[in-house]
Structure formats: structure tokens, C-alpha cells
C-alpha positions in Angstrom: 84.9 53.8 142.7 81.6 55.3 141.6 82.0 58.1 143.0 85.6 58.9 140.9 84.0 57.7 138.5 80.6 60.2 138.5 83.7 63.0 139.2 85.3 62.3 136.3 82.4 62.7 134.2 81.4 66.0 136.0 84.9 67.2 134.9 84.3 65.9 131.1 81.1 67.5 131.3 82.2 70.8 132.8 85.4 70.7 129.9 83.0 70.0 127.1 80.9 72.9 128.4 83.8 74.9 128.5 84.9 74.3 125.3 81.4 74.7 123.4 80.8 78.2 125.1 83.6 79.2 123.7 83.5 78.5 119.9 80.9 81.3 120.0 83.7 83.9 121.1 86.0 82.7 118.8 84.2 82.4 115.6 83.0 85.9 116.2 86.8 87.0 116.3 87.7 85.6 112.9 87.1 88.2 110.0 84.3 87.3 107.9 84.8 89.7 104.4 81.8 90.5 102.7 83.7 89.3 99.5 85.6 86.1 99.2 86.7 84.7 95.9 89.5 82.1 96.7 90.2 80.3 93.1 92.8 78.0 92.1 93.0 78.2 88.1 93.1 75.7 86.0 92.3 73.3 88.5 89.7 70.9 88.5 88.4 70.8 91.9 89.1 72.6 94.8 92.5 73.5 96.4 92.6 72.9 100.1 95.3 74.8 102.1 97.1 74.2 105.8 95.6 77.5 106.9 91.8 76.2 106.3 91.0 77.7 103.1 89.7 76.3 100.5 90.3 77.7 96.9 87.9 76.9 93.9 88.4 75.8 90.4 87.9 78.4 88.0 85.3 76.4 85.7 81.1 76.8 85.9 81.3 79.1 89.5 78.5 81.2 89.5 80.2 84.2 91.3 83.4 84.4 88.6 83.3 84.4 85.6 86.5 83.6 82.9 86.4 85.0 79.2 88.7 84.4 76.9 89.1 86.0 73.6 90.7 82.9 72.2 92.7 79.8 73.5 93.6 79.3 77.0 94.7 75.7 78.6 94.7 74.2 82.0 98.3 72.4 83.0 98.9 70.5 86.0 102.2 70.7 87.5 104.4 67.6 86.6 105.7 67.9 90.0 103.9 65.5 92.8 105.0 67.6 95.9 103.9 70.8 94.8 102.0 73.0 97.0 98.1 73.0 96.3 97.8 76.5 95.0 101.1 75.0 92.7 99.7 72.2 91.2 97.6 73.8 88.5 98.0 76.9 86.2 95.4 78.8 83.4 97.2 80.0 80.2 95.6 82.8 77.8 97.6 83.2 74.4 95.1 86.0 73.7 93.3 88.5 75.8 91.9 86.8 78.7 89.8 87.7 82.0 88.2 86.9 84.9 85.0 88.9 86.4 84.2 88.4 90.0 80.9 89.6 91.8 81.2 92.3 94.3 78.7 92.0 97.0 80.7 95.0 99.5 81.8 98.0 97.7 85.4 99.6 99.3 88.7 98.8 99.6 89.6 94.7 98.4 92.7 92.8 98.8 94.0 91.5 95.7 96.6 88.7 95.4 97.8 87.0 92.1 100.0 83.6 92.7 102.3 82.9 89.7 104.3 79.6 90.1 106.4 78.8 86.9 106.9 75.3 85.6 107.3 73.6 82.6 105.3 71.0 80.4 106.3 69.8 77.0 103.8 72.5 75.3 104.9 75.7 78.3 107.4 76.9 80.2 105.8 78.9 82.3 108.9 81.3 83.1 108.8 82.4 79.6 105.4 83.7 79.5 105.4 87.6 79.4 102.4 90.1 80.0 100.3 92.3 81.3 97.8 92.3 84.0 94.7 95.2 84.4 92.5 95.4 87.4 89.5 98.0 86.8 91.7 99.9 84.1 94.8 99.8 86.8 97.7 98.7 85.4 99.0 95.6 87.8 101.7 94.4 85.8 103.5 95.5 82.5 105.5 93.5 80.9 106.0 91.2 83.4 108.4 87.9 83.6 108.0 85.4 86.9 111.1 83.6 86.8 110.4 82.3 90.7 107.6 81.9 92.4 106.2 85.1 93.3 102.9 86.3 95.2 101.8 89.6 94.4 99.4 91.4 96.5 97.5 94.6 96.0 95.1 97.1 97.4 92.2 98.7 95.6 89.4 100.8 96.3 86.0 99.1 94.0 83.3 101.5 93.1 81.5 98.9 90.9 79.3 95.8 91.3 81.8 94.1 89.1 85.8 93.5 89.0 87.7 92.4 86.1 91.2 91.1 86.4 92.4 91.1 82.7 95.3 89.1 81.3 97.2 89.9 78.2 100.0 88.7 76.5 102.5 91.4 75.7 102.6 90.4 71.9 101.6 87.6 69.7 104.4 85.2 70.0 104.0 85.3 74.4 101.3 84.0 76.5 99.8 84.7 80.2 99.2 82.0 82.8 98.1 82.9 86.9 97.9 79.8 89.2 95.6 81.4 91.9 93.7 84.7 92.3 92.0 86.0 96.0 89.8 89.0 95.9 88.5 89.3 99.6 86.9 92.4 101.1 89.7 94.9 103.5 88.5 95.3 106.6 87.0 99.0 107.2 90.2 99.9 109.3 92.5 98.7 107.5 93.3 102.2 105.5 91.0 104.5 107.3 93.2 107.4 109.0 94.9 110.2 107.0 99.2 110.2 106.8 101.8 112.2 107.5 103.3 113.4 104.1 106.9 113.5 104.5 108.9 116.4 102.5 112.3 117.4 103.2 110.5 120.9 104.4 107.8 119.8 106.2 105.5 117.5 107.5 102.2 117.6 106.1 98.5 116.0 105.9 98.0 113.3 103.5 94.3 112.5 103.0 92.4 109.5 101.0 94.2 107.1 101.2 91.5 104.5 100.7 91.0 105.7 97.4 94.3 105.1 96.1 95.8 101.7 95.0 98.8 99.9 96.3 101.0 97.5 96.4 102.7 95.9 98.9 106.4 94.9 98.4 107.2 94.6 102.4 106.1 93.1 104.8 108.3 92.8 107.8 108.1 91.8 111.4 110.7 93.8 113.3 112.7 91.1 115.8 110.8 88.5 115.5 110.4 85.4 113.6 108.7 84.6 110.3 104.9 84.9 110.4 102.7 82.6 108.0 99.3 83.1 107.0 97.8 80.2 109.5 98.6 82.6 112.3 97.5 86.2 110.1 93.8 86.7 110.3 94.3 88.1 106.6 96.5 85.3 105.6 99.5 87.8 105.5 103.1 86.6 105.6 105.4 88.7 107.7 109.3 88.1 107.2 112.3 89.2 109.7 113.3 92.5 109.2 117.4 91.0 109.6 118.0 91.1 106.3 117.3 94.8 105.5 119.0 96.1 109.0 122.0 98.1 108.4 124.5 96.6 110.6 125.9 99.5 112.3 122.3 99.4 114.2 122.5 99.6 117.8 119.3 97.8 118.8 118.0 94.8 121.3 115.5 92.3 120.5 112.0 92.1 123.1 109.4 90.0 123.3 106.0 89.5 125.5 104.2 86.8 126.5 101.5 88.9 128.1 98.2 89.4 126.4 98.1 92.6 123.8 95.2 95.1 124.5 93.7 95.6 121.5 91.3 98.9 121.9 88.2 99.7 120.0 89.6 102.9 118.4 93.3 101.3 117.9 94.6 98.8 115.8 93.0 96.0 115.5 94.0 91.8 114.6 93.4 92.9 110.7 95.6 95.3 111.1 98.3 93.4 112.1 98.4 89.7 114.2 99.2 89.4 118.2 102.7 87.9 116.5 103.6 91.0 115.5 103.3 93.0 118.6 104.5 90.4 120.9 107.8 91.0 120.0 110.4 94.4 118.8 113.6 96.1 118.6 114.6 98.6 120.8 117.7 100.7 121.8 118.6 100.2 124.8 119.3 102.8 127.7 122.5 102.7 127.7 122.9 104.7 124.4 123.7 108.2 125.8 121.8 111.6 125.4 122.9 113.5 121.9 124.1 110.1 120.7 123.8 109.4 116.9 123.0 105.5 117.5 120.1 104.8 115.8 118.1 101.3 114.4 118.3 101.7 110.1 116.4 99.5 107.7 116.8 100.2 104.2 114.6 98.9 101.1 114.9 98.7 97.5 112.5 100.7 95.7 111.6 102.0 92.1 111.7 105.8 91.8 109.0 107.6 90.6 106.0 106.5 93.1 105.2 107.8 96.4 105.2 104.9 98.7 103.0 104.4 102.0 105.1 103.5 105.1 103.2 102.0 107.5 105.0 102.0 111.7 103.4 99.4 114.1 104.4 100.2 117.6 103.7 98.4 120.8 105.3 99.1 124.1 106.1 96.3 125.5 109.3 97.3 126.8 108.9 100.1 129.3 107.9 99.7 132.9 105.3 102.3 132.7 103.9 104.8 130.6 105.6 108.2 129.4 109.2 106.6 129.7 109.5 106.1 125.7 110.1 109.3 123.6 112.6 108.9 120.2 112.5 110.5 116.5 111.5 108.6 113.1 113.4 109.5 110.3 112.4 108.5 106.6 115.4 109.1 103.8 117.0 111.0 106.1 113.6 113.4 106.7 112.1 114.0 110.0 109.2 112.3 109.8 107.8 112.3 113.7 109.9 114.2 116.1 109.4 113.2 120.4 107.2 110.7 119.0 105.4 109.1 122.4 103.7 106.1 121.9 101.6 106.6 125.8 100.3 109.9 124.7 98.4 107.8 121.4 97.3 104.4 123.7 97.2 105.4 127.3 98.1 101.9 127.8 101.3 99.5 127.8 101.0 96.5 125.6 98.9 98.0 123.4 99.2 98.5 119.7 99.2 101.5 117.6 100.3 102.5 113.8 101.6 105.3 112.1 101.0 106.0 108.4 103.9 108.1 106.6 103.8 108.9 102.8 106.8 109.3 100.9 107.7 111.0 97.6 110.4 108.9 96.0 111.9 110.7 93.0 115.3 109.9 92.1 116.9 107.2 94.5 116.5 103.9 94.3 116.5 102.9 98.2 114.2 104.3 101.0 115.8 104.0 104.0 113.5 104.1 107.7 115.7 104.7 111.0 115.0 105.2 114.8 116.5 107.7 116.8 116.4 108.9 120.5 114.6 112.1 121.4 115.8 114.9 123.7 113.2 113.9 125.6 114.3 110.9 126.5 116.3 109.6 129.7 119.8 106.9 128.9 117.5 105.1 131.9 114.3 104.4 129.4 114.1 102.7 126.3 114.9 105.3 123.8 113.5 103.4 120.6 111.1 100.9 120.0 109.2 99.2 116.2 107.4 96.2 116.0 106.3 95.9 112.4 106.7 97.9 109.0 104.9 97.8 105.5 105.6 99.5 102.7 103.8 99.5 99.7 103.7 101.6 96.1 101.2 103.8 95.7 99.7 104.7 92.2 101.7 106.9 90.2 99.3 110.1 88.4 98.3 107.9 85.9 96.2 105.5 88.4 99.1 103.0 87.5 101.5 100.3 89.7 103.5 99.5 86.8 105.1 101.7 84.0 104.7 105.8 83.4 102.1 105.3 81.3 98.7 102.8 81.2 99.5 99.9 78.5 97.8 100.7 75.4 95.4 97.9 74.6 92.1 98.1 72.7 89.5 100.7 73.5 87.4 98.1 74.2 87.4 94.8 75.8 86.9 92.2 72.7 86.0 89.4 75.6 82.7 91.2 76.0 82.0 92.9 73.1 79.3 91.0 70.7 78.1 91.4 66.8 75.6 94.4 68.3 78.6 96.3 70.0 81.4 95.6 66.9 78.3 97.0 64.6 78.2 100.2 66.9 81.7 100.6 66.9 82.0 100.4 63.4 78.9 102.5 62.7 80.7 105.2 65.0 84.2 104.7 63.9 82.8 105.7 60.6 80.8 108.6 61.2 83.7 109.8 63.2 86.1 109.3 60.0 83.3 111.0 57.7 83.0 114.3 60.1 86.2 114.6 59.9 86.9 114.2 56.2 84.3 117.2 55.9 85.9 119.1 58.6 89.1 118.7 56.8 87.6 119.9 53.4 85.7 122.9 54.8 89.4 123.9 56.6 91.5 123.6 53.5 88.9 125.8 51.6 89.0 128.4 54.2 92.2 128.9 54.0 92.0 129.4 50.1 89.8 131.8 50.8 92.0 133.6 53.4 95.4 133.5 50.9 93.3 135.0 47.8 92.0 138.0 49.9 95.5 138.4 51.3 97.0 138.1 48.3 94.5 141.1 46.6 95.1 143.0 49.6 96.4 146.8 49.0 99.6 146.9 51.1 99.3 149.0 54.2 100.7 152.5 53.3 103.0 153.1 56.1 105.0 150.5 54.6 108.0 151.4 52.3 109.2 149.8 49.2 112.3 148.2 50.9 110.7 146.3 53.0 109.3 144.1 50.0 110.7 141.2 49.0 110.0 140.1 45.3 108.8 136.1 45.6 107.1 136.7 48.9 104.4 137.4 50.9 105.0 139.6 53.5 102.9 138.7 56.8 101.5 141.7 58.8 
């Protein structure tokens, strides 16, 4: 008896052991961003979610600030079920902003939570403005009828990040019911794309300092991915509902492990949930066949959009039996594409970024074709993930042709000292002008009378004149 007994606790020993030495490893695994403002607005203490963050209340932290050029109001959600990012909202009926400290300078994550609801004094799915992040216009005239979760990626060159709110005229108002600004992860837009014309196939460099947004986020044949299982708190959808239906495609999945390499993608790039599972075209599609896997999205013309491919083979028997075409509106986008050449490895991930200028049509459509390289024995087509996100248009904007026009300045942060300097300036502007105006109009006084005195040139005959006017030479 003692002696099952002194085995047993040698066994809870050696478990417990087990267990502790590893909390090292996995703590080390989960991303740590330099930058991490989680903050539920309007709230009064802090907003605990299933995923294990926890979001702040926007009033007194030291690391955020919130101006407001005005009145703004904290409601709490009559409902008693609603989520905890739900149960709070800050409204602004004037210009409004919040200014976050930024420790790591680079490429952030932005995401802006607007859930509507009503109180006797708001209903939230009236409200209509605009939202500015470092002079990028976020939002323009925007309505959130639904709940909707906007996410965005920006490249900060400053110590400092204000997220402005303002209402798009003086009978609207502004609300947000949670912000996140967290530090990307270095690889997350680090490798130049392939530009995609309907000539060519060109280099696309700098990505990281451009700003997006993400309107996609799909995980090809598989199932719904939440942020608990995201190491970036991402949600993934299935891709069923944008697959054309004449597809010819199979569904995969793995339960192996996914070989992540140093120089690949890596969890922040995209979760293990993604590349566990994908669509393929089978074998059986024959050679010269125009079977093909189509997804297409609804987009807004004018923007060139980023179209991010995750691949993972983890449906071939062995490497260099997987060759097949990527089209993009109909444009060859990557032709014998062959996943083993880029990972030397099965089971291992790997993305593609393709940029694409969309002018004129309103959809942007993404298919999968077999190569000529391929045999009807192999796989002949294989994706595992796709994002695509709006890129900003010429004017450094995500929303609208042109920046909204607000004041020059911000009058949050402008004091008695900088209102004197304005008007000091604004004055001395007006002035310069006036006598820059003067000094024109008496030039050209000047310029009339000596034309007028002028002898006419003598090569220029009598008919040519015109009584009552003054002929221009």
C-alpha cells in the first residue's frame, strides 16, 4: 500500500514537473507587442474578454489620453447579455480624440468596435462621422447600422497616435465602444509583392509604409476561427460563402504538427488553424482542363488592394508533386507556382503577397488553376487562407477621394498661446496680401497707360484697326 502510494506521488511529482517546465516554452511562444492599448470606452472599469484580455476604461489612464472639444457622454448598454466590449459606448457631439503613447515605432494594428444601441437620449445607429488616424482618413461619413469591427494597418513614425472623432455636421454625433492599438509583429508586412497588371507581373515594394484595411479574412475549407485560438486575436470566416459554385475543389485537413521555419511564416502570420486545413482540386481533373477553385469579393473601385495567398501542402505525398496557376481578375498572377521549390518541406507554411489595381469593377475575383506542369495523378491546386485588404488611395486615404476637410488645426489641443498665434498669423497673412493686391492692380495701370501711349508698330496697316479697341500685339 505504501509503496502505491509513494508511486503515485512520484507520478504527481513527475506531472507537476512536467507541466511547470513547460509554461516557460509556452509563454515565450505568445506574442508580446511592444504596444498594447486594449480600452473599452465609456466604461467604468475594465472589460474582461473569453480570450484573456482585458480592456481598460478610457478615464484617468496614464498611457491614453481623451480630449474632447466639447460634450461627450458615457452610456451603458440597456441590454444585460451584451458582450463586454458591448456594454459601454463614448459619444462626442463635437470634435473628439484619443492620444495613445507609442513606446515601438512601425507598423500597429488598429481596430475600432462600433456596437449600436439605443438609450432614451442616443440611438447609436444614427450617429454619423468621421474618423482620422495620424491625418489618415479611417472613415468618412460613416453610419454603423450593425455591429461592425473595423481593423486597420498603419505604419507610426511618431511617439504619439491620435485617433480623432468627428461628427459629420452639427446636428450628428460620434460614439466608438472599444479601440486596440497593439504593435504588428516585424513579419507581418515585411516582403515586397507581386504587382499584378494585365501586361505583366511586376515588383511592388514598401509595403509597410502604406496603410490598410482589411475587409477579408477567410480560412479556405475550414471552419470559423475566433480570436482565442489567433495569436493576434484575428477572426477568420469560411471562405463558402464567396466560392463560385461551379468550383471543382475537395476539402483537406491535417492533424500532423505544421513546421513553422525561421525564415517562413510564422503563428502571427497566420494560426496552426489555418494551415491545418485547405481546398484542393483533385487529380482527377484532367491536363488542359479549365476546372478551376473561384472566390470572388466585393470591393470599392478606385484602391489597389493587397491579396495575401497562405499555402501549406498538406496534401501531397512528397515534395515537387504540386504545380498550378493563380489568377487574379482574370490576370496571371503566378504561373507553375510550386510551393516545394519556396519551403523544401511538406506541412509547412508559406504566403504570397499580390497587389492589385482595381479601377473600374466592383468585384475582385481570385481563382486556382492547374499548371502544364502538373500530373491528373498529383494534386493540381491547393489554398489554405486569403486576406485582402484596401490599400491607401494617392491621397494617404481608406475612405473617400479626397481627405475630409476639417480645421487646420486640431481645436482639442490648441490653447489661448496657439489661437493668439494663429490669429496673429492669419492676419499678417491677410495684410501681405492686401498690399500684394494693391501693388498688382497699380502695375497694371501702369502697363495699360504705356500701352495705351504707345506709337503703333509701322508694319501695321490702317485696316487692321478697330475704332473702340485696343489692339494686342
Amino acid at each position: 500500500m505504501a509503496g502505491r502510494r509513494c508511486a503515485s506521488d512520484l507520478a504527481d511529482s513527475l506531472v507537476f514537473f512536467l507541466l511547470f517546465s513547460l509554461v516557460p516554452t509556452q509563454s515565450a511562444a505568445i506574442f508580446s507587442p511592444p504596444d498594447d492599448h486594449l480600452i473599452a470606452c465609456g466604461a467604468t472599469s475594465a472589460a474582461a474578454l473569453p480570450d484573456g484580455r482585458s480592456f481598460l476604461s478610457d478615464s484617468g489612464l496614464a498611457t491614453t489620453i481623451l480630449r474632447s472639444h466639447g460634450r461627450q457622454f458615457s452610456l451603458s448598454n440597456p441590454s444585460a447579455d451584451a458582450d463586454p466590449l458591448h456594454r459601454t459606448a463614448r459619444v462626442f457631439t463635437c470634435p473628439s480624440s484619443y492620444e495613445f503613447d507609442i513606446k515601438s515605432k512601425g507598423v500597429h494594428l488598429i481596430r475600432l468596435h462600433f456596437y449600436p444601441f439605443q438609450t432614451p437620449e442616443f440611438n447609436l445607429s444614427s450617429a454619423r462621422f468621421h474618423v482620422l488616424a495620424s491625418e489618415i482618413t479611417l472613415l468618412s461619413d460613416f453610419v454603423a447600422p450593425r455591429p461592425l469591427l473595423k481593423e486597420y494597418f498603419i505604419n507610426l513614425k511618431e511617439e504619439k497616435l491620435v485617433i480623432s472623432f468627428y461628427p459629420a455636421d452639427r446636428s450628428s454625433f460620434a460614439f466608438v465602444n472599444a479601440i486596440e492599438v497593439v504593435s504588428a509583429p516585424k513579419d507581418l508586412i515585411l516582403y515586397p509583392a507581386r504587382l499584378v497588371k494585365a501586361e505583366e507581373v511586376a515588383k511592388f515594394d514598401g509595403l509597410s509604409k502604406q496603410a490598410f484595411e482589411t475587409l477579408y479574412r477567410v480560412n479556405v475549407g475550414g471552419p470559423k476561427v475566433t480570436p482565442f485560438n489567433d495569436s493576434l486575436w484575428r477572426t477568420w470566416i469560411p471562405d463558402g460563402v464567396f466560392l463560385k459554385p461551379s468550383s471543382a475543389s475537395e476539402i483537406v485537413s491535417y492533424s500532423g504538427r505544421i513546421k513553422y521555419q525561421e525564415y517562413g511564416a510564422s503563428r502571427e502570420v497566420a494560426p496552426d488553424h489555418v494551415y491545418n486545413t485547405a481546398r484542393v482540386i483533385n487529380g482527377a481533373v484532367r491536363s488542359g482542363s479549365n476546372y478551376s477553385m473561384t472566390w470572388e469579393f466585393p470591393v470599392t473601385p478606385g484602391y489597389k488592394y493587397l491579396i495575401r495567398m497562405h499555402f501549406c501542402d498538406i496534401a501531397s505525398l512528397t515534395l515537387y508533386q504540386l504545380y498550378f496557376n493563380v489568377y487574379i481578375n482574370g490576370y496571371m498572377a503566378y504561373e507553375d507556382f510550386d510551393l516545394s521549390d519556396s519551403t523544401r518541406l511538406l506541412a509547412s507554411p508559406h504566403y504570397v503577397d499580390f497587389v492589385l489595381d482595381v479601377d473600374i469593377t466592383e468585384l475582385l475575383s481570385i481563382s486556382i488553376q492547374p499548371s502544364n506542369q502538373s500530373s491528373p495523378l498529383w494534386i493540381r491546386g491547393l489554398l489554405n487562407g486569403l486576406e485582402i485588404m484596401k490599400m491607401n488611395n494617392t491621397m494617404g486615404n481608406l475612405d473617400d477621394e479626397s481627405p475630409v476637410i476639417l480645421f487646420s488645426a486640431n481645436p482639442i489641443k490648441r490653447g489661448l498661446g496657439a489661437f493668439l498665434r494663429s490669429l496673429t498669423c492669419g492676419f499678417a497673412f491677410v495684410s501681405l496680401s492686401a498690399i500684394a493686391f494693391m501693388l498688382f492692380l497699380r502695375w497694371r495701370s501702369e502697363q495699360r497707360s504705356h500701352a495705351a501711349w504707345s506709337p503703333l508698330p509701322v508694319d501695321v496697316s490702317d485696316s487692321k484697326l478697330t475704332p473702340g479697341k485696343l489692339v494686342n500685339f
